[in-house]
SEROMI-693332 format. One record per residue (C-alpha): residue in one letter; x, y, z. Coordinates in pm, whole numbers, padded with zeros to 5 digits, always signed. Layout:
AXYZ...
This chain:
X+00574-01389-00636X+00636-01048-00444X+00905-00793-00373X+00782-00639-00046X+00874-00348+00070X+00985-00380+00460X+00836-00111+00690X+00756-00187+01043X+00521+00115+01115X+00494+00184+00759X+00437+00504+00526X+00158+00690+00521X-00017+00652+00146X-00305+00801-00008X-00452+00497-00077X-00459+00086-00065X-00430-00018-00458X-00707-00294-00503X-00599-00586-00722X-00590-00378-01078X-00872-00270-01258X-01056-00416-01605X-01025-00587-01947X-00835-00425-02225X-00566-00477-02519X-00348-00246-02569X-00604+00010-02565X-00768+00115-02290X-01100-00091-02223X-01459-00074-02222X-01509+00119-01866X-01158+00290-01907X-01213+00646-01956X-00956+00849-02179X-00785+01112-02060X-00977+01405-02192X-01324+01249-02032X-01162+01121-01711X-01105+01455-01498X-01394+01639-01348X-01755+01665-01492X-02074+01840-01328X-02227+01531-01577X-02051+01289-01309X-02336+01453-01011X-02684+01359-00933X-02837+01667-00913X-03155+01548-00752X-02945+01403-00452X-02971+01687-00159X-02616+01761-00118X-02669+01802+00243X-02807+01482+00300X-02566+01243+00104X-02253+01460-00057X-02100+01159-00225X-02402+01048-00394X-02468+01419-00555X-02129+01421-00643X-02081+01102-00807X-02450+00965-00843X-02430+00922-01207X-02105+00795-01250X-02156+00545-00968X-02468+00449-01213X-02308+00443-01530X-01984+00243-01401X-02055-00098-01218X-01740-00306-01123X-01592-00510-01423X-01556-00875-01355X-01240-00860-01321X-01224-00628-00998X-01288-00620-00683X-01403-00250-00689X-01373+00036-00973X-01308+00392-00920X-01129+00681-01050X-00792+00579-00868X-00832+00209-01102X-00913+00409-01399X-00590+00624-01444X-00391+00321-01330X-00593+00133-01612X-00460+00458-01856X-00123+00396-01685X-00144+00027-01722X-00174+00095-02109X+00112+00295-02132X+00342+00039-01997X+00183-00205-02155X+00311-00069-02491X+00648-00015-02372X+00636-00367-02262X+00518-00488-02583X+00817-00319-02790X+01066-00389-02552X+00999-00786-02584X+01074-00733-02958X+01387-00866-03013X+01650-00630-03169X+02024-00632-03175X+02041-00240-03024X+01775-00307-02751X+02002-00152-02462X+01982-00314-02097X+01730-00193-01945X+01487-00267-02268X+01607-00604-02287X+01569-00666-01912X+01208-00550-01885X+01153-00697-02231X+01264-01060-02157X+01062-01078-01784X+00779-00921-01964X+00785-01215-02273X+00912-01503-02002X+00556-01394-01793X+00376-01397-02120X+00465-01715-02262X+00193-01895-02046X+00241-02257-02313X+00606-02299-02204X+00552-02228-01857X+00242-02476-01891X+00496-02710-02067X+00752-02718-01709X+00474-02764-01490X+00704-02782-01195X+01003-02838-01265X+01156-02490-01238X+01079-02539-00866X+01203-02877-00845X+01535-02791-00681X+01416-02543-00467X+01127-02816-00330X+01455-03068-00322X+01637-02850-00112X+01298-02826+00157X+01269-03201+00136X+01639-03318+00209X+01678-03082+00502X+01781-03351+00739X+01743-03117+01102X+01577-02848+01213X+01876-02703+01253X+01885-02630+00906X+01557-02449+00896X+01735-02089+00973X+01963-02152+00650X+01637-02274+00466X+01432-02004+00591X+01760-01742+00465X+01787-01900+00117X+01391-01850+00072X+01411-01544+00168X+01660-01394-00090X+01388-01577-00314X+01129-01373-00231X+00922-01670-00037X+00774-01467+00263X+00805-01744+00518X+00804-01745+00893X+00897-01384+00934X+01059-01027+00749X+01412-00948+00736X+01556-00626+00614X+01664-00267+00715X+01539+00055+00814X+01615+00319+00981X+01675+00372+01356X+01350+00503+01486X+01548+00744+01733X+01832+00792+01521X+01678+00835+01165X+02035+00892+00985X+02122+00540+01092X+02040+00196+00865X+02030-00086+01099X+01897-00472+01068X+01486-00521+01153X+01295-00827+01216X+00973-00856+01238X+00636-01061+01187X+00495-01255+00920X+00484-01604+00728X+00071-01580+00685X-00090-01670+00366X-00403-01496+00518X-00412-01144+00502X-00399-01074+00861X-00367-01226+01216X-00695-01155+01326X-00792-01345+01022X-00690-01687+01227X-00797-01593+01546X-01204-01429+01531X-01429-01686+01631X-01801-01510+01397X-01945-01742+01204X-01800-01541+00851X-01390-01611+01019X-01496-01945+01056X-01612-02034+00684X-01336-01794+00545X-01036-02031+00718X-01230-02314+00612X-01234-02212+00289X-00832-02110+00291X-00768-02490+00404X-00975-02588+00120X-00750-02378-00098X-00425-02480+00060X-00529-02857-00064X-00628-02788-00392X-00256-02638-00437X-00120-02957-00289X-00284-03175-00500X-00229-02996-00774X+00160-03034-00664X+00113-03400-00729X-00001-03507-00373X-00278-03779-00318X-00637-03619-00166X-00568-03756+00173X-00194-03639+00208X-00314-03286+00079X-00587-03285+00344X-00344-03339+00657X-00080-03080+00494X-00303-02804+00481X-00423-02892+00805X-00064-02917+00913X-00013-02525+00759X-00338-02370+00925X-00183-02513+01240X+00143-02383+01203X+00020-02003+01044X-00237-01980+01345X+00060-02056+01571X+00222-01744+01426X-00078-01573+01420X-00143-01561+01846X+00227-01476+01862X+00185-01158+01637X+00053-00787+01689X-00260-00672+01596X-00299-00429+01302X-00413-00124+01552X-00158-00157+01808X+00130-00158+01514X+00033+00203+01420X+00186+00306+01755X+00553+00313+01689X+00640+00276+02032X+00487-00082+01995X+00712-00182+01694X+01041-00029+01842X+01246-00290+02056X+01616-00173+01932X+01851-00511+02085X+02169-00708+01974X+02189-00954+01757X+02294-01251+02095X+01963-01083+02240X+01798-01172+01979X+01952-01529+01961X+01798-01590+02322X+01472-01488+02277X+01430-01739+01979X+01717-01964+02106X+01570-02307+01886X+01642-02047+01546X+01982-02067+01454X+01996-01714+01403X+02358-01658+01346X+02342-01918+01079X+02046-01728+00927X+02198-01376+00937X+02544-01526+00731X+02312-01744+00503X+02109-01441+00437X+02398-01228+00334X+02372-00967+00575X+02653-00748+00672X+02798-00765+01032X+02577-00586+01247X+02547-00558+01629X+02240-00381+01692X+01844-00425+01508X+01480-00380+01567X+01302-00611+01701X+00925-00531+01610X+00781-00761+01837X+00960-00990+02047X+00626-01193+02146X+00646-01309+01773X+00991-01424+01799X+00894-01593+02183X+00577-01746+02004X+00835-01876+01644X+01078-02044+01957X+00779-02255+02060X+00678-02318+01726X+00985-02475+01618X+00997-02684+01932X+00655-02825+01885X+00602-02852+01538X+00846-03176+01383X+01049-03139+01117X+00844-03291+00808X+00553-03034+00934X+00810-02790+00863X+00878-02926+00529X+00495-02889+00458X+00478-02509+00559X+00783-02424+00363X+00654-02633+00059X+00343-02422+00061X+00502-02070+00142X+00713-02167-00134X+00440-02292-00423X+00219-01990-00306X+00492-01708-00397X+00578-01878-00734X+00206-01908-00847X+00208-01656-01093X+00447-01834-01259X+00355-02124-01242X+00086-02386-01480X-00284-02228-01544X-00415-02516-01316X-00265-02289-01017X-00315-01963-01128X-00719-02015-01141X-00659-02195-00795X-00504-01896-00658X-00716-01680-00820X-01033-01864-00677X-00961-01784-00364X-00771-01497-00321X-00950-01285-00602X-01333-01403-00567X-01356-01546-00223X-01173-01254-00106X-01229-00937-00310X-01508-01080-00440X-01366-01025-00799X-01554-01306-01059X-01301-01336-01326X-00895-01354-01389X-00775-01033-01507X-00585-01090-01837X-00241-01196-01843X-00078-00895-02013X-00205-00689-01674X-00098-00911-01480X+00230-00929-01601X+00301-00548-01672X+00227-00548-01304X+00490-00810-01205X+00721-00637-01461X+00625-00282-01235X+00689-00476-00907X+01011-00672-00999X+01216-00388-01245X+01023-00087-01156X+01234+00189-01209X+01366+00022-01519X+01011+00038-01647X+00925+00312-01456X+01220+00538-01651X+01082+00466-01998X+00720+00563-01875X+00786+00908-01736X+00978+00967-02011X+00675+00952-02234X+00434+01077-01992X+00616+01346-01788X+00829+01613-01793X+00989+01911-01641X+00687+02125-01634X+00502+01836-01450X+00741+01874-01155X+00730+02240-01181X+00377+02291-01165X+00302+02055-00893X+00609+02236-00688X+00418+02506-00686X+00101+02359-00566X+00336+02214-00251X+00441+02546-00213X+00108+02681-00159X-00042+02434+00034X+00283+02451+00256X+00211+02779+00338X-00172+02722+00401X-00044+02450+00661X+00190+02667+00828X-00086+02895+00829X-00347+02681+01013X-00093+02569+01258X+00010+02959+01336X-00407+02999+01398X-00482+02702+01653X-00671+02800+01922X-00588+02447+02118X-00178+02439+02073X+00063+02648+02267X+00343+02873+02137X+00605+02643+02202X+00405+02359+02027X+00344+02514+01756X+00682+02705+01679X+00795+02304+01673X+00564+02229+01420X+00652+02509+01215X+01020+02412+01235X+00881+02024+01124X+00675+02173+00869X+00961+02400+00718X+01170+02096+00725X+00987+01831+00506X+01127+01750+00155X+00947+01732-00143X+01001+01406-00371X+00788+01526-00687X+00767+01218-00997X+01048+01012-01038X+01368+00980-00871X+01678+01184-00917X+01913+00876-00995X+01756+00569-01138X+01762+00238-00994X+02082+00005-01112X+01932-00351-01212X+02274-00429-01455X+02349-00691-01196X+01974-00909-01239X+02007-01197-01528X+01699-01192-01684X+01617-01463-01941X+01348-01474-02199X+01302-01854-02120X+01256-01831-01717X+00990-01657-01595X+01036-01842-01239X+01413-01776-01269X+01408-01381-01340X+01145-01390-01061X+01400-01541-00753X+01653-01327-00949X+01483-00998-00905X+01356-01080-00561X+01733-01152-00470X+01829-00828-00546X+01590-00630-00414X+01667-00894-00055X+02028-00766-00072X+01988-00403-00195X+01768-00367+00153X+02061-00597+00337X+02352-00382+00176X+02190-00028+00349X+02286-00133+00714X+02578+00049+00858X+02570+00303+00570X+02430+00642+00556X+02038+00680+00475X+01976+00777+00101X+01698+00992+00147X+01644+01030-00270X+01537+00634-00282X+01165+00603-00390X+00951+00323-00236X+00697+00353-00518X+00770+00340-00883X+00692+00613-01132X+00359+00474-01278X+00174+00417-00927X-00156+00604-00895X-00108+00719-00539X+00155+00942-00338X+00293+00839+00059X+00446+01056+00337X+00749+00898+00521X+00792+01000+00863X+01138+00853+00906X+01285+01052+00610X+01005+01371+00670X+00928+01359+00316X+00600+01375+00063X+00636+01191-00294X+00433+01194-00553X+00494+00961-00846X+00429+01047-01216X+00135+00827-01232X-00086+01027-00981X+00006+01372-01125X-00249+01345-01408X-00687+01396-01460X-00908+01370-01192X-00597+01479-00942X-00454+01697-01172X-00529+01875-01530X-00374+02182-01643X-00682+02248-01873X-00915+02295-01508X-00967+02596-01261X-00736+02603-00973X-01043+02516-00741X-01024+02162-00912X-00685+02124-00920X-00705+02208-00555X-00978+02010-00442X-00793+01702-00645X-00419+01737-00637X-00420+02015-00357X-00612+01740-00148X-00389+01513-00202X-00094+01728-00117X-00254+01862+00228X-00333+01497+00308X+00032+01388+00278X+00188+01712+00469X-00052+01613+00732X+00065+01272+00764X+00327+01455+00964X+00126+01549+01208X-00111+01284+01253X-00129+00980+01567X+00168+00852+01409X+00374+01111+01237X+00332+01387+01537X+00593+01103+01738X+00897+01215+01500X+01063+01528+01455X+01181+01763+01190X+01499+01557+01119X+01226+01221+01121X+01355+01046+01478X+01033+00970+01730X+01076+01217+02020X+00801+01377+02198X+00774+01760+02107X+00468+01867+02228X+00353+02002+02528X+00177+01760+02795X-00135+01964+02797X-00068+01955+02398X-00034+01601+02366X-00386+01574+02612X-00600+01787+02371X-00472+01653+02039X-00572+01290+02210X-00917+01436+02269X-00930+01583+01892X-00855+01246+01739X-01110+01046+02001X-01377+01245+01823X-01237+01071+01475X-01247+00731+01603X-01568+00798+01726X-01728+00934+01438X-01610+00701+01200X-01632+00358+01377X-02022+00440+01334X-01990+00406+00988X-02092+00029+00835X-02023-00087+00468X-02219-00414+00522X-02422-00544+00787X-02188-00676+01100X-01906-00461+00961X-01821-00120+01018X-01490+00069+00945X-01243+00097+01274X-01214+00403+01413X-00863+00296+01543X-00715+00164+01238X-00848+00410+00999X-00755+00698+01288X-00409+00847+01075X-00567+00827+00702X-00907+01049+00863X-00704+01277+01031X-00483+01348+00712X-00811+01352+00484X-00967+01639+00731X-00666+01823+00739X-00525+01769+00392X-00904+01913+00237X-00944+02185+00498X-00577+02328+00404X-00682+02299+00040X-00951+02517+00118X-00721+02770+00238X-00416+02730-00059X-00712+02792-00304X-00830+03090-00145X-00501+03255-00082X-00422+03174-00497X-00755+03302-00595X-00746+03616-00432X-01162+03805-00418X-01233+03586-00711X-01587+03445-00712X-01632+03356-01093X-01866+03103-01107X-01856+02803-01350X-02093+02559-01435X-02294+02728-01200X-02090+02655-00899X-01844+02885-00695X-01510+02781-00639X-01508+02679-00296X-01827+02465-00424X-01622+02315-00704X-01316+02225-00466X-01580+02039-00252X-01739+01858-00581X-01361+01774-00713X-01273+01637-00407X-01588+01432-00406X-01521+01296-00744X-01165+01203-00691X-01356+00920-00471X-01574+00782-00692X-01619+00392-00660X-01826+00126-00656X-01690-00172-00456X-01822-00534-00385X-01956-00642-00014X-01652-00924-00039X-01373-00664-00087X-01528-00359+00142X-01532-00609+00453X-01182-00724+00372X-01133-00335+00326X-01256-00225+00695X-01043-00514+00879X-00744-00494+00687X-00707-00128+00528X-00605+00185+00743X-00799+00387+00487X-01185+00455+00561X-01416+00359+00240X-01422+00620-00038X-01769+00762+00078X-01669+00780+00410X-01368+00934+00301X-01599+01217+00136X-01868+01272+00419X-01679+01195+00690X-01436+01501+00610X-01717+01767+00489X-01942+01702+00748X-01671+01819+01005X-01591+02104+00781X-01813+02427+00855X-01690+02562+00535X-01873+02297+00338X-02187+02339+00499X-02141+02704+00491X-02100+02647+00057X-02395+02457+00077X-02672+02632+00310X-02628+02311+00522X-02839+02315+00824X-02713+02165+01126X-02976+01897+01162X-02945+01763+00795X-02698+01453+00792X-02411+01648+00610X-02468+01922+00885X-02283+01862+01220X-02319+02097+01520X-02019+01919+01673X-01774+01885+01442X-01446+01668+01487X-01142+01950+01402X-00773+01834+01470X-00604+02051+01187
């Protein structure tokens, strides 16, 4: 079980959380580094790695050495380890708050009561299925398929991400409107392409998924040979979807996921989906426009519905409905799930413990409830201060490297400015917390305060059509070890849970601060100016402001991205995509290079070494380190088809090897591998 958030073309983020990191109690575990030890350390290097012939690996040699992935994980690195130090923290709030007390106030008893329901695995083991029963009654007595759109509605507000997304956004060309979206979905795979590639590793991977689907079935109480031909009956229905959908490349173009229409044009392109009884089932306001994202999908969904009967119907929603609840459901189902979606795959070879995973569903489901109590024991006022004015500087180090383009024109680059000057800075936790007075949570129904949460969230999204945008709503919760940029709003944010050691630690030089947090910071301003974010203006709605001879060179900038990166392979027949990964490597390049410049503006003629290292040498190494991780062959090819991020080395000598500064720190020669007499440069 899930609460999505809806975005067609998406925010930009700093990075694609892996399934969470290792083994603990209450304390942090064995691998989990403490605060004090986790930041930057010259003991982290390899010093007898060349740093111009592998960067990463003389930055992080001997931590890569000394930290192998935990069973539990897919991959470890320094981004799992401070959400492992977060993870503690809630779990402790967790853990008191599921104490009963007469004065626990509502928002303790909420996220106390979901937190014990999740954790009393014997009672839930006890119901087997019978929390579910009425919702698998109500899929079995649908009589027509004229009742799938109400069916499809109701399972919706549940959470249950079947056949396709419903919510709200904003306008793409008129960003201070909320109006209805519809787009893709109802895969249990993680991606279309997943259905459709024909190598032999596609092939055994679906096989394998079918395999999985059937276990769940029979595990639902259906005989071997009925569970066969149902999760045959899904993979034929999902791959159905699948050819109707749009690729993960072509969906960073905005253009491609932009079709505003009216709700009757909607109606005929999917004429065989009731969709006015969905939109009144669903609860959404009155609306007369929406987006679209794809209309193919909804052309391809109009043919499914004609071909596919009504009891294979039943079977799809049946498993789209078991497969949301899993986590919540008897242990039988969990280590199904977890069999193939953790090992087969990430790769991971064992369950992460239960209290994880249900601080995490706690985080997911009541976030800013949780979220409250955990900044206020982690940060405060000075934390937003202090990292305000790192923003500041690196704002003015962008502004600066826009000003000193060679490539743009004036009239370019006084719009950038003027997009630049205008971006708003979200720093730790929202100004006005999340209301969840109106979710029933009981300390007896985990499955219950699940489809109760998920409802709300469903009609929190619903309820922002027609009204005006609240640009102070978060789309991450407090504790999340990462930070986005949001091109619709123009806006960075960087929750609590990121502002902390390797990214940032007040006891460290600025040139580590600036190579960790001042990276981060540069990557997200240039978010706004990347493939995607350069297609929206200052007040966030997609209009073309550049230049045609502009808009020609910055295409031949970024070629030389997606060229240099899609030559970089993680496992043999798989190699990152230059496409896909285009947005993320332009922000890294920019974000580090404007680091650079913030640090050398604050720091003035001073050359102080430490550690033996300069400070432009210690940005480089702090940046290095922030990517530290060692990741298994399983989850780094589901990594380069799925994830718009490159892999963390890549991430590391992909950037420095364009930067001349680097090479400059590091008597890099041009024909040593982190040397590069034609270096990519966008910002």
């Amino acid at each position: 079980m899930k609460t999505t958030l809806f975005a067609l073309m998406g925010f930009s983020v700093l990075f694609a959380q892996a399934p969470a990191p290792p083994k603990s109690n209450a304390q942090p575990a064995a691998g989990a580094a403490s605060a004090a030890s986790a930041g930057f350390d010259v003991k982290k290097m390899d010093p007898s790695v060349n740093p111009c012939a592998d960067f990463y690996q003389y930055a992080c040699g001997s931590w890569l050495k000394n930290n192998p992935v935990p069973a539990d994980q897919s991959r470890w690195g320094t981004f799992e380890d401070l959400a492992e130090r977060n993870r503690a923290v809630l779990h402790e709030i967790l853990e008191d708050a599921a104490k009963p007390a007469a004065n626990r106030d509502s928002a303790t008893q909420k996220i106390g009561d979901y937190y014990a329901a999740c954790m009393d695995e014997k009672a839930i083991d006890a119901k087997g299925l019978a929390a579910l029963e009425p919702e698998l009654d109500r899929i079995r007595n649908l009589k027509d398929k004229s009742q799938l759109a109400e069916e499809v509605a109701h399972l919706h507000r549940n959470g249950v991400a079947a056949l396709f997304e419903f919510s709200s956004g904003q306008d793409f060309k008129n960003s201070s409107e909320v109006i209805a979206q519809a787009d893709q979905g109802g895969l249990g795979l993680p991606d279309r392409d997943y259905y459709l590639k024909t190598d032999a590793k596609s092939v055994e991977l679906r096989q394998k998924y079918v395999a999985h689907v059937e276990r769940i079935f029979e595990l639902a109480g259906e005989k071997p040979e009925r569970a066969k031909a149902d999760a045959a009956i899904v993979m034929k229905i999902e791959t159905g979807l699948a050819q109707g959908a749009l690729d993960l490349v072509s969906r960073r173009d905005p253009e491609k996921v932009y079709h505003k229409t009216t709700s009757r044009e909607l109606a005929a392109l999917d004429p065989d989906f009731r969709w006015n009884l969905y939109i009144t089932a669903s609860g959404a306001p009155a609306f007369q426009n929406l987006n679209v994202a794809w209309p193919d999908f909804f052309k391809a969904l109009n043919a499914e519905i004609r071909s596919v009967s009504l009891d294979e119907w039943k079977t799809y929603l049946t498993w789209h409905l078991v497969h949301s609840e899993i986590p919540f459901l008897p242990t039988a189902f969990v280590k199904e799930n977890f069999g193939f979606y953790g090992r087969t795959l990430t790769g991971a070879k064992e369950m992460r413990p239960r209290w994880k995973r249900c601080t995490d569903y706690t985080d997911n489901q009541l976030g800013e409830a949780l979220g409250r109590k955990f900044v206020e024991r982690t940060f405060g006022a000075e934390g937003k201060a202090r990292t305000l004015k790192m923003v500041d500087a690196l704002e003015k180090a962008l502004g600066q490297d826009i000003q000193g383009l060679a490539w743009m024109t004036p009239a370019t680059k006084q719009k950038a400015l003027e997009k630049l000057k205008a971006i708003a800075n979200k720093i730790g936790y929202p100004d006005k917390w999340r209301d969840y007075s109106s979710v029933a949570v009981k300390r007896d129904d985990a499955i219950g305060n699940g489809f109760r949460a998920d409802e709300f969230e469903f009609e929190r999204q619903l309820h922002k059509i027609g009204k005006p945008v609240d640009r102070g709503e978060w789309d991450m919760t407090p504790p999340t070890v990462n930070a986005y940029y949001d091109p619709l709003m123009n806006n960075i944010n960087f929750p609590a849970g990121i502002l902390q050691p390797p990214f940032y630690d007040n006891r460290m030089d600025d040139a580590v601060n600036f190579g960790g947090i001042g990276m981060v910071i540069g990557h997200e301003l240039t978010h706004g100016f990347d493939d995607e974010g350069r297609q929206f203006d200052a007040q966030g709605n997609m209009r073309d402001w550049w230049t045609p001879e502009d808009g020609k060179e910055f295409e031949s900038r970024t070629a030389c991205l997606v060229n240099e990166y899609s030559k970089f392979s993680v496992a043999p027949g798989a190699n990152v995509n230059g496409k896909l990964t285009l947005g993320e490597n332009t922000a890294d390049n920019g974000g580090l290079r404007v680091a650079l410049m913030a640090l050398l503006n604050t720091i003035g003629n001073d050359r102080k070494q430490i550690d033996g290292f300069a400070p432009d040498q210690r940005l480089f190494l702090s940046f290095g380190q922030v990517w530290c991780e060692n990741t298994r062959e399983e989850a780094a090819r589901l990594m380069v088809q799925t994830n718009p991020h490159s892999p963390p080395k890549f991430r590391v000598n992909g950037v420095l090897v364009n930067m001349p500064e680097f090479q400059k720190a590091f008597s890099c020669q041009a024909t040593q591998p982190m040397g590069s007499a034609n270096a990519c440069r966008v910002w």
